[in-house]
Backbone as CSV, one residue per row, in Angstrom:
resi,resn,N_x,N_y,N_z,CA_x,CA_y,CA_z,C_x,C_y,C_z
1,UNK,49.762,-38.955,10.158,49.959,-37.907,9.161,50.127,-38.476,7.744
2,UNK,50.714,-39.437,7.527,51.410,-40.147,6.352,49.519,-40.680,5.649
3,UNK,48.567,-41.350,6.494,47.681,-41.142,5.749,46.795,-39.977,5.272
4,UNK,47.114,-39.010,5.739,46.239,-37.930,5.691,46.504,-37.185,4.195
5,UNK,45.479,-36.600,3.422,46.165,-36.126,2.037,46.962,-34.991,1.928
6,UNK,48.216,-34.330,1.515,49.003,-33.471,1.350,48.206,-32.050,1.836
7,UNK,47.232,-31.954,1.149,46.432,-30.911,0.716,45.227,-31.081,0.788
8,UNK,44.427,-30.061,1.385,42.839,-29.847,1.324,42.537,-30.018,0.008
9,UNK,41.229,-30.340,0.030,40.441,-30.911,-1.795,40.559,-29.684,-2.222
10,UNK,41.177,-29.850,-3.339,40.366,-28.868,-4.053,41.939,-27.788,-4.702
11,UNK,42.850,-27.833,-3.322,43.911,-27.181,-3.126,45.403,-27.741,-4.242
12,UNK,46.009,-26.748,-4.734,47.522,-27.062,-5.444,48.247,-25.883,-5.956
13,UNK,49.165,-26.080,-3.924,49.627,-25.008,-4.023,51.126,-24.851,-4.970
14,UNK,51.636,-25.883,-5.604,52.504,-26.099,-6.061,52.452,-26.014,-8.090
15,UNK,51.134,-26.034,-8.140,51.014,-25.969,-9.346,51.243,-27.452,-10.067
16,UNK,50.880,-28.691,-9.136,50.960,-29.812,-9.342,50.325,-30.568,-11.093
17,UNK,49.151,-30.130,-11.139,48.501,-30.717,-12.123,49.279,-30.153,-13.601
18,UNK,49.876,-28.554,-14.027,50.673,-28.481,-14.577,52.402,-28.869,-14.619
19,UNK,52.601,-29.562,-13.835,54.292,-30.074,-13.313,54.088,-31.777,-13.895
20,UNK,53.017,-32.171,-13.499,52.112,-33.386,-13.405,52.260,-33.439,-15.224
21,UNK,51.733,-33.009,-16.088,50.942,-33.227,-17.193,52.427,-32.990,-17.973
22,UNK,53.844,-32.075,-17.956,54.934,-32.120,-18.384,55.804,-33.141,-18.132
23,UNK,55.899,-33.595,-16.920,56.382,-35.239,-16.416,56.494,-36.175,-17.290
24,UNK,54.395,-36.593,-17.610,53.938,-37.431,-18.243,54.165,-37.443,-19.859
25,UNK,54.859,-36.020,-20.186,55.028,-36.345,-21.253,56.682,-35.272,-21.742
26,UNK,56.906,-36.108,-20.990,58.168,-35.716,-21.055,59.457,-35.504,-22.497
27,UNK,59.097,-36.231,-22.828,59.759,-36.983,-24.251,59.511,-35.442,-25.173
28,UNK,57.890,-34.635,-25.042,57.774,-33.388,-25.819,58.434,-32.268,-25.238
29,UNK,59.898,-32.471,-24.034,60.457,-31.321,-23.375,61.546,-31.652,-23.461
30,UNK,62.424,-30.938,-22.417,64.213,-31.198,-22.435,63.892,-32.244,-21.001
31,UNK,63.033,-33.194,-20.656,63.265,-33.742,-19.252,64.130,-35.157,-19.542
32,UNK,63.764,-35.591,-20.757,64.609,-36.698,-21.301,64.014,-37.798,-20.730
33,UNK,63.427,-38.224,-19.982,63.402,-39.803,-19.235,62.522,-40.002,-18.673
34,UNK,61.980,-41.153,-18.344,60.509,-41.553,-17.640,60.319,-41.279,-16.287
35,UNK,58.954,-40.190,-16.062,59.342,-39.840,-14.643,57.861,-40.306,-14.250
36,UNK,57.392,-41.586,-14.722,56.149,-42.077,-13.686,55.894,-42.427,-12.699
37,UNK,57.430,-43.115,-12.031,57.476,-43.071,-11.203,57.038,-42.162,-9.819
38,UNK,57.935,-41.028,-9.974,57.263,-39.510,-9.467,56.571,-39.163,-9.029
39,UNK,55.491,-39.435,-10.714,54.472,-38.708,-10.411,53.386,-39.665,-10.012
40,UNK,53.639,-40.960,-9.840,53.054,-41.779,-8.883,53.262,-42.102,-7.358
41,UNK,54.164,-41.605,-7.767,54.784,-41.286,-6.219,54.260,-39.879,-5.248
42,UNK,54.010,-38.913,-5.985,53.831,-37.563,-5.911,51.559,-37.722,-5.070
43,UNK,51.573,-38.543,-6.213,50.089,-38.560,-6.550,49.466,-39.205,-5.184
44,UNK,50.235,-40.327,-4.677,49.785,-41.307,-3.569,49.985,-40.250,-2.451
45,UNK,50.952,-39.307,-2.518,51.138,-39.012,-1.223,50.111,-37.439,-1.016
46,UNK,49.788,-36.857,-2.320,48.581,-36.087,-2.574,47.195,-36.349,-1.619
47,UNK,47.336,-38.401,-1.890,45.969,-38.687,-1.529,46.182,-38.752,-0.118
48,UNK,47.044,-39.217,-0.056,47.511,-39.988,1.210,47.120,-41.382,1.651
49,UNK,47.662,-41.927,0.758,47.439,-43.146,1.031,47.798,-44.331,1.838
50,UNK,47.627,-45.576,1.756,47.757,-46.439,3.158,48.871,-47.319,2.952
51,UNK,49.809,-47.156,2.843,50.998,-48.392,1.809,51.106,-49.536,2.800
52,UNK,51.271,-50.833,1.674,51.684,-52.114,1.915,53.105,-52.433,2.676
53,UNK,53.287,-52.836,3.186,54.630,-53.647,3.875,55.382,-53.312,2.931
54,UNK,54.890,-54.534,1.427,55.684,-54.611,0.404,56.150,-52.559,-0.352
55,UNK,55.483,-52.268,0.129,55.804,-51.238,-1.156,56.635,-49.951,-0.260
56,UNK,56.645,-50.450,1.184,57.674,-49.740,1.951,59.024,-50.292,1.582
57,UNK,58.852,-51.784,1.809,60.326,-51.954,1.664,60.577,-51.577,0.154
58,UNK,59.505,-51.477,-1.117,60.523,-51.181,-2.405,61.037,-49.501,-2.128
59,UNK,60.315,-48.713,-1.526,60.731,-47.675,-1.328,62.104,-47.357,-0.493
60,UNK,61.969,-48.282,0.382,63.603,-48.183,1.317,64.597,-48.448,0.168
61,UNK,64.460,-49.237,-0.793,65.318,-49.974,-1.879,65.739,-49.252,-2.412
62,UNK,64.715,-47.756,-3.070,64.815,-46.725,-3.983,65.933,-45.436,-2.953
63,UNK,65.525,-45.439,-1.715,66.174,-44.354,-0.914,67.146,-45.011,-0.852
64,UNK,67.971,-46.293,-0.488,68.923,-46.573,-0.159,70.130,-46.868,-2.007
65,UNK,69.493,-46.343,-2.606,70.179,-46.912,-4.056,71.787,-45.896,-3.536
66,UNK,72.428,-45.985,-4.257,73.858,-45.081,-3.554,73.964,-43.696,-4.124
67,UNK,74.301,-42.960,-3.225,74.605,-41.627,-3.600,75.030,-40.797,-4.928
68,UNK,76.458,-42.078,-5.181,76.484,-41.714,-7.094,75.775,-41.604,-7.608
69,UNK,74.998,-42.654,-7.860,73.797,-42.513,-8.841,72.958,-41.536,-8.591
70,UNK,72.491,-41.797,-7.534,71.922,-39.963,-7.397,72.603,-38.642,-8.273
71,UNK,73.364,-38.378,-8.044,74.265,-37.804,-8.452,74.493,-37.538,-10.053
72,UNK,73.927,-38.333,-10.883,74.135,-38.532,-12.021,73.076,-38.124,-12.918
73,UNK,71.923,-37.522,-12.290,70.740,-37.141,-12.532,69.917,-37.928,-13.151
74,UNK,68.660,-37.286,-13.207,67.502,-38.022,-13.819,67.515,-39.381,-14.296
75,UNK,67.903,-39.107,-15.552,68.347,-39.936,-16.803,68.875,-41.273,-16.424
76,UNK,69.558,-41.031,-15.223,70.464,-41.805,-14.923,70.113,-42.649,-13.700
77,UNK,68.990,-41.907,-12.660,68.098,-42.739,-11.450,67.050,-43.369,-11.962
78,UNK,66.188,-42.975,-12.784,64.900,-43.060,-12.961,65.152,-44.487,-13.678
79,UNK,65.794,-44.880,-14.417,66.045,-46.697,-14.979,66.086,-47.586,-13.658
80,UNK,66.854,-47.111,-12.555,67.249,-47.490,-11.899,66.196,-48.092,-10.918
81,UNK,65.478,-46.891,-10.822,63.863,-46.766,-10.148,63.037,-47.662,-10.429
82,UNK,62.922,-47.141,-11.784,61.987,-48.861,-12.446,62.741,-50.242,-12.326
83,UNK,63.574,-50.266,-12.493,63.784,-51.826,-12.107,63.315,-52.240,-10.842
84,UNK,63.717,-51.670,-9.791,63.279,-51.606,-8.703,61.839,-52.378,-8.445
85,UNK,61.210,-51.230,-8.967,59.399,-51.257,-8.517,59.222,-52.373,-9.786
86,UNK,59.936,-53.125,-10.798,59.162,-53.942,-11.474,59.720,-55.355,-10.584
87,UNK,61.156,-55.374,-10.026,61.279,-56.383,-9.271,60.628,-56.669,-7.978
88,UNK,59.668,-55.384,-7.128,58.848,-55.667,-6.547,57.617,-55.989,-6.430
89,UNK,57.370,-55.649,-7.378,55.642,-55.602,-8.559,55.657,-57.005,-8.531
90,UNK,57.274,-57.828,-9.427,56.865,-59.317,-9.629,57.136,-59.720,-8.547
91,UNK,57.716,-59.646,-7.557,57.755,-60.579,-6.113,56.350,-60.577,-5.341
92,UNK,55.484,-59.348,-5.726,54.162,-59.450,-4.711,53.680,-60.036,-5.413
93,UNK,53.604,-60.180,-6.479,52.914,-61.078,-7.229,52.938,-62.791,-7.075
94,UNK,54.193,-62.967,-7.179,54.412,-64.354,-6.648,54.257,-64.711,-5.285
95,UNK,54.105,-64.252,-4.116,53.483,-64.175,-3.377,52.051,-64.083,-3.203
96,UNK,51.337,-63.275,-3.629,49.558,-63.318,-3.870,49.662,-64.637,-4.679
97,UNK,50.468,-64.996,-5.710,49.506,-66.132,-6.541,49.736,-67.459,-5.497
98,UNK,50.977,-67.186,-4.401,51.272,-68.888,-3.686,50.119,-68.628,-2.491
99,UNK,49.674,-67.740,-2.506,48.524,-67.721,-1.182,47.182,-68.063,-1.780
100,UNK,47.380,-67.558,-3.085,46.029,-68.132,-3.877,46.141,-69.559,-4.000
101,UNK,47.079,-70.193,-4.599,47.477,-71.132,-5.012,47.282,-72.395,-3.529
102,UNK,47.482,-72.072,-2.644,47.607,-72.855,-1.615,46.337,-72.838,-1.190
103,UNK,45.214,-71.972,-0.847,44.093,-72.140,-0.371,43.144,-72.321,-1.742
104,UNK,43.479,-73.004,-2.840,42.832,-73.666,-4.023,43.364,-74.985,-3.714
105,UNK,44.394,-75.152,-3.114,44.820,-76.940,-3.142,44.486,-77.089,-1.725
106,UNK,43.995,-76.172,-1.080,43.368,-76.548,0.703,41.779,-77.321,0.131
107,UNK,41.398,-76.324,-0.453,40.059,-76.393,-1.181,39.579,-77.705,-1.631
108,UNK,40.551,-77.707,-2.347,39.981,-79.313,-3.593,40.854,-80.605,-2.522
109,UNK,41.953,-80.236,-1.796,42.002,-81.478,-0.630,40.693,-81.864,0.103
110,UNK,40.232,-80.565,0.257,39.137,-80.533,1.607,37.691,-81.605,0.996
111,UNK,37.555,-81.294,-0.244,36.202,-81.664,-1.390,36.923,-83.211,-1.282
112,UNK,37.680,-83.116,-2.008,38.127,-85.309,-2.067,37.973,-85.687,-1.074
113,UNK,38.435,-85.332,0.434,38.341,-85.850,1.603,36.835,-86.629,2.020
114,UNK,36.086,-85.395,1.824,34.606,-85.718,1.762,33.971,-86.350,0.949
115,UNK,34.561,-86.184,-0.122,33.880,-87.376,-1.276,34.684,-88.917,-1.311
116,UNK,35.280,-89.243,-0.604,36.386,-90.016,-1.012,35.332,-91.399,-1.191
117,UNK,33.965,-91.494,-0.854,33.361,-92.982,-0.788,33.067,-92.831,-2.442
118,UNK,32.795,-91.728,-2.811,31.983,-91.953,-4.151,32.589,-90.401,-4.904
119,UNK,33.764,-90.237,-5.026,33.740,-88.943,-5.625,33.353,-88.717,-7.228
120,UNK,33.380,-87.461,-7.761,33.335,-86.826,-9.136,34.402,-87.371,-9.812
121,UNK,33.937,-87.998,-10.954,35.460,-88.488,-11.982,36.736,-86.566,-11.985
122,UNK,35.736,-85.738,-11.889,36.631,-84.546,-12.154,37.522,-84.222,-11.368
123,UNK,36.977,-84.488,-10.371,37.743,-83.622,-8.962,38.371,-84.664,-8.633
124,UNK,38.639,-86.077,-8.860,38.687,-87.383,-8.173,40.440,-87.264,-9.009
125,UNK,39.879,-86.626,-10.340,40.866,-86.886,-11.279,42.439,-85.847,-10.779
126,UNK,43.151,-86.092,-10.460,44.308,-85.719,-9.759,45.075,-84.266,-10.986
127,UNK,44.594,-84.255,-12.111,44.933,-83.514,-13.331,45.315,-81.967,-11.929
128,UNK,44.110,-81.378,-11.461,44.060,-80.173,-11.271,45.026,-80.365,-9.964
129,UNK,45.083,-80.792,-9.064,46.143,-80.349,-7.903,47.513,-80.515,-8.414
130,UNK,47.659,-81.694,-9.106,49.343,-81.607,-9.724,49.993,-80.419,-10.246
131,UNK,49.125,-79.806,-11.517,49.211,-78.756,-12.045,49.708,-77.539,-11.280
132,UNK,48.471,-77.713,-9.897,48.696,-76.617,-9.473,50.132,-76.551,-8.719
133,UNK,50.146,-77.774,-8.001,51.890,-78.477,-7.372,52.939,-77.818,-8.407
134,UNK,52.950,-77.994,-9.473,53.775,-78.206,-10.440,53.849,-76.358,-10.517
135,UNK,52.811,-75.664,-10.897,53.032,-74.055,-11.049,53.463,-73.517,-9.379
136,UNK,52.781,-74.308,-8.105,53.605,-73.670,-6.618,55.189,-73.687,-6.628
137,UNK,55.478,-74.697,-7.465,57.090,-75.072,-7.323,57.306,-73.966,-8.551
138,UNK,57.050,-73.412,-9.298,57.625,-72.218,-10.289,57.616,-71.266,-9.509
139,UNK,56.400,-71.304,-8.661,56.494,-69.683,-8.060,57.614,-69.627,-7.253
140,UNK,57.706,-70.986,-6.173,58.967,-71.286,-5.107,60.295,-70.493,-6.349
141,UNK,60.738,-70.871,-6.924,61.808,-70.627,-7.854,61.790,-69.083,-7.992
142,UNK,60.582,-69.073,-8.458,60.871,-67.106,-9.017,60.852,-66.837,-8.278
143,UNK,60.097,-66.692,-6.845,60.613,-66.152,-5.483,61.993,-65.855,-5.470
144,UNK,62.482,-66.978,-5.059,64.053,-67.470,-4.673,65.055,-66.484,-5.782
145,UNK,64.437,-66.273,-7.177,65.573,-65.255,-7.905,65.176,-63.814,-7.589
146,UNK,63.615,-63.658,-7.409,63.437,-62.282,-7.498,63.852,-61.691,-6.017
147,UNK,64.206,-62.691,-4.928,64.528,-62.147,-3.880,66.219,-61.456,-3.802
148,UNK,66.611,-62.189,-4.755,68.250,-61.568,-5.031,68.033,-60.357,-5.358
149,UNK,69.524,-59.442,-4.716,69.951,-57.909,-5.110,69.714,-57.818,-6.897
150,UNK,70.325,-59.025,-7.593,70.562,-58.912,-8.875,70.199,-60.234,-9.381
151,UNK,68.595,-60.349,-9.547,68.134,-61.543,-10.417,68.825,-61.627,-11.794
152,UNK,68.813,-62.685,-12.256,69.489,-63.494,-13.676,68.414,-63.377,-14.292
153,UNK,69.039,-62.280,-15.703,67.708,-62.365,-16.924,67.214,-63.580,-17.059
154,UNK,68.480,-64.281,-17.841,68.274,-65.817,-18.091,67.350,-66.291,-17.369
155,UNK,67.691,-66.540,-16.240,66.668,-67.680,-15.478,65.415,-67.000,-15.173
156,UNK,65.445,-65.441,-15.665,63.990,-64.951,-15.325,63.152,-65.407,-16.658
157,UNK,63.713,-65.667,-17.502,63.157,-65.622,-19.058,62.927,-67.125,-18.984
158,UNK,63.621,-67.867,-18.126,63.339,-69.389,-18.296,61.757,-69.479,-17.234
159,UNK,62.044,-69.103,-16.237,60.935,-69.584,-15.303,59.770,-69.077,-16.329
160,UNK,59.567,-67.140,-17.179,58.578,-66.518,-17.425,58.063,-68.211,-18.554
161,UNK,59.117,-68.597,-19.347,58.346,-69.818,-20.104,57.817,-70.696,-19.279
162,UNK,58.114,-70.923,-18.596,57.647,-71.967,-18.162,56.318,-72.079,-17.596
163,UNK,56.306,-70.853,-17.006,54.266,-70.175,-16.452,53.861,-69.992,-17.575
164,UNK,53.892,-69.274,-18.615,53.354,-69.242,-19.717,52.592,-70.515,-20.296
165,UNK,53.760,-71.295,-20.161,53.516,-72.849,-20.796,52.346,-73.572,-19.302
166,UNK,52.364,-73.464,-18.472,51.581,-73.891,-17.279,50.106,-73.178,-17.683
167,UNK,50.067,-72.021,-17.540,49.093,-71.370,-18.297,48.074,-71.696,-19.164
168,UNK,49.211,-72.044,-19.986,48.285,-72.183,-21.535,47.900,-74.257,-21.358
169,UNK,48.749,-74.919,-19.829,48.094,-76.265,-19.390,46.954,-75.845,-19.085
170,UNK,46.777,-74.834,-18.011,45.920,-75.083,-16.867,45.055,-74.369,-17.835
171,UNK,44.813,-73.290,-18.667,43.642,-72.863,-19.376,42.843,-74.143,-19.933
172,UNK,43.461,-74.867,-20.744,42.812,-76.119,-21.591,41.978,-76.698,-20.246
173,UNK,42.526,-77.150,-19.617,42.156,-78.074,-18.374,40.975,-77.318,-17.764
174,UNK,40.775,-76.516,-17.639,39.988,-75.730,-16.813,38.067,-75.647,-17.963
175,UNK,38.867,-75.419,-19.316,37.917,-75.482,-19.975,37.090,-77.053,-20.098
176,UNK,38.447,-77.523,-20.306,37.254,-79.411,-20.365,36.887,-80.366,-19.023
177,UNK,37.962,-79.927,-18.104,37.306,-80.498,-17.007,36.707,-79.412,-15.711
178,UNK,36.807,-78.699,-15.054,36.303,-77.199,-14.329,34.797,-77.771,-14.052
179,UNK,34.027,-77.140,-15.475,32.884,-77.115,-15.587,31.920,-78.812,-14.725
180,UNK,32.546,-79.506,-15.174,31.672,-80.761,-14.890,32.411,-81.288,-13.410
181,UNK,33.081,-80.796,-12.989,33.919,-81.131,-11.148,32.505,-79.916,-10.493
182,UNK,32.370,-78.828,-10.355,31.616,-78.061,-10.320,30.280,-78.619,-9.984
183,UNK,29.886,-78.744,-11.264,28.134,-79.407,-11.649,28.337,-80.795,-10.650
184,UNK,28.802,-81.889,-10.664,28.991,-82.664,-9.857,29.431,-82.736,-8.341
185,UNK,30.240,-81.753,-7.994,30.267,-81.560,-6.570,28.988,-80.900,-6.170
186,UNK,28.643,-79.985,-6.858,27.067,-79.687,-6.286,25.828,-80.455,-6.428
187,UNK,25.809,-81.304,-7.147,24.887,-82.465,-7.152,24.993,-83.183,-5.827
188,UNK,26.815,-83.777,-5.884,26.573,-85.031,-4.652,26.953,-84.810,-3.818
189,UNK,26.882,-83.755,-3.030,27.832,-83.183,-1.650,26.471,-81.829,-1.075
190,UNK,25.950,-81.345,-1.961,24.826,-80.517,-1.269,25.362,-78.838,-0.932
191,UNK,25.035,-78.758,0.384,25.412,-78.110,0.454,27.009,-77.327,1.050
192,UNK,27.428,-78.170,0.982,29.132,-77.987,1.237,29.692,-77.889,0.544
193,UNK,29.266,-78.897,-0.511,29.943,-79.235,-2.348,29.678,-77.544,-2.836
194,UNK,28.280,-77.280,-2.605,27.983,-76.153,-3.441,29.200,-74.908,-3.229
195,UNK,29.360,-74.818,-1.871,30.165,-73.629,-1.203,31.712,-74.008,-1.781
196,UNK,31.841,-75.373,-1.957,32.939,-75.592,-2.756,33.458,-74.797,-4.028
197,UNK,32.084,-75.386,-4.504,31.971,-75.364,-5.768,32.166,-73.652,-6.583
198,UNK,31.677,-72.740,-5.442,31.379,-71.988,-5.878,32.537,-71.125,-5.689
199,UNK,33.291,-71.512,-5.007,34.580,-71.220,-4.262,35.610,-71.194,-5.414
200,UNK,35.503,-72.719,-5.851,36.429,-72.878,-7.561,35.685,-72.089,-8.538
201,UNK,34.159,-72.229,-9.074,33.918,-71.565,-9.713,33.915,-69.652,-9.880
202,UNK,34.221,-69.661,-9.120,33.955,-68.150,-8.961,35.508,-67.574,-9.834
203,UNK,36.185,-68.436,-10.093,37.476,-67.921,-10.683,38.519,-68.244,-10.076
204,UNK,38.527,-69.136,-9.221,39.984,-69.495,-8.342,41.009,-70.515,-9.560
205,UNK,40.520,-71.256,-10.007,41.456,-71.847,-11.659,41.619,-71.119,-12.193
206,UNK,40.645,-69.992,-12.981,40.880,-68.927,-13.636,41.431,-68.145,-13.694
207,UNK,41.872,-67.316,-12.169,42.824,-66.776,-11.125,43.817,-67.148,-11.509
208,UNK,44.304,-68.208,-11.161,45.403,-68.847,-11.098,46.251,-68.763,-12.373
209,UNK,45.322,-69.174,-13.523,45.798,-69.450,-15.098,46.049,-67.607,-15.181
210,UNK,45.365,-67.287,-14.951,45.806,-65.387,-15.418,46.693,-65.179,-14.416
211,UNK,46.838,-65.697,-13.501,47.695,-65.033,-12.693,49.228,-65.066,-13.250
212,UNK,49.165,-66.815,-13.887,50.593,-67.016,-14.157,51.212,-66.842,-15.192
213,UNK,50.008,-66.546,-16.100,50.304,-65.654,-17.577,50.703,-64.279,-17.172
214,UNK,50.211,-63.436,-16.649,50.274,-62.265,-15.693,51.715,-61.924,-15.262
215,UNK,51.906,-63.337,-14.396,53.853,-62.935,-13.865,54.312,-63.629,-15.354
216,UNK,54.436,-64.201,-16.007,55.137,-64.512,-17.096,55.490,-63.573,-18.040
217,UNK,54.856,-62.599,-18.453,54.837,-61.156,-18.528,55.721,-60.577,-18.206
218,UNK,55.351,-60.531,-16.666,56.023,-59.338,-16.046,57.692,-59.764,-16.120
219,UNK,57.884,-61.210,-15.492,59.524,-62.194,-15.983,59.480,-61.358,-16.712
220,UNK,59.150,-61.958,-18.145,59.289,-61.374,-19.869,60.278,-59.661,-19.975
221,UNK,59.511,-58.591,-19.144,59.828,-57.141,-18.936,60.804,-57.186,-18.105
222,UNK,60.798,-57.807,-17.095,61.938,-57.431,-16.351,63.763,-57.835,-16.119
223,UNK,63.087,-59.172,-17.261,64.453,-59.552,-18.022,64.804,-58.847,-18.901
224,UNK,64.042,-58.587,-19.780,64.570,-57.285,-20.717,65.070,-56.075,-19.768
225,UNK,64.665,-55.712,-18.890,64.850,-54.368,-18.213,66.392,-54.488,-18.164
226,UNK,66.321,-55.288,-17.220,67.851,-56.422,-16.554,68.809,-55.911,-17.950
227,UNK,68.219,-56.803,-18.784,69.209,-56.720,-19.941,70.036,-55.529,-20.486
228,UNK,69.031,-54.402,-20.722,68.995,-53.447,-21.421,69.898,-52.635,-20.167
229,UNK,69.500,-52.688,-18.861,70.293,-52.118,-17.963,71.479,-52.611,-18.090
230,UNK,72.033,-53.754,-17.660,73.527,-54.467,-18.031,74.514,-54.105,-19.053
């Protein structure tokens, strides 16, 4: 049932799309406070959609918040709400980037292995797995805070520098060396190199560098959130 959509197409028996469009702009009524939540909430279950593991448990998080606060209306849940879904937003995130992250250093292990008689100065060159070592152990960390009831702005604002700064490594790196590990694994490896190759090229560095600018960001917001909540 839970995937199935609320309502036949076409159907709103609730008068949704006008309830919907006052929500969103709330700020021009007496509703006072951000209700996107809601109406993203409202909207998924319209479609009926297929939810993640992750986005059950942020929802148990939101039902289980305590009764007071309930209690205190709108104004007073809906901050509450968003913190929530931004501290789960950045935990899936750090998760997708260590699964990315790990089958990019499976990858370029797998390529040296095979090249090891005569490899590419690029790929040979140890620059790109360290890096990536060096940003797995940031993610290990932000894990480890964002898994707490009550992450530390501070140390969220420290790790968000620190991806930022990894980032703006691994971008440079990617631009001067990437290109010619690439062109050279597909020269001297054939056709394995190529499937390699195409594997990194296709955006898996690139991935990675946006990814961790991406959660550095999100740190950035959700330490402020933290803050501003406190």
């Amino acid at each position: 049932m839970l995937k199935q959509p609320l309502w036949r197409s076409g159907e709103d028996p609730v008068g949704w799309v006008r309830i919907r469009s006052d929500l969103l702009h709330a700020d021009t009524h007496d509703l006072g406070t951000d209700w996107s939540f809601w109406v993203t909430w409202y909207d998924e279950i319209m479609q009926g959609k297929t939810r993640s593991e992750w986005e059950w448990g942020m929802l148990e998080a939101v039902v289980l918040i305590d009764d007071e606060h309930w209690g205190k209306g709108p104004s007073h849940i809906n901050p509450m709400i968003d913190l929530i879904v931004k501290q789960y937003e950045a935990l899936q995130e750090v998760r997708r980037l260590k699964n990315q992250n790990y089958e990019l250093q499976e990858a370029i292990a797998a390529s040296q292995n095979r090249l090891h008689n005569n490899p590419p100065e690029a790929i040979a060159n140890a620059a790109i797995p360290n890096k990536l070592q060096v940003l797995w152990n940031e993610l290990d960390v932000a894990e480890v805070e964002l898994e707490k009831a009550s992450p530390n702005p501070d140390r969220l604002q420290e790790i968000a520098k620190r991806l930022l700064g990894l980032a703006a490594d691994l971008a440079k790196y990617c631009g001067q060396k990437a290109d010619l590990a690439i062109s050279k694994a597909a020269e001297e490896i054939g056709t394995s190199g190529t499937k390699w190759a195409i594997r990194v090229g296709a955006g898996s560095l690139v991935a990675q560098t946006e990814g961790a600018q991406n959660l550095g960001k999100m740190l950035f917001d959700l330490a402020k959130t933290l803050t501003i909540g406190g």
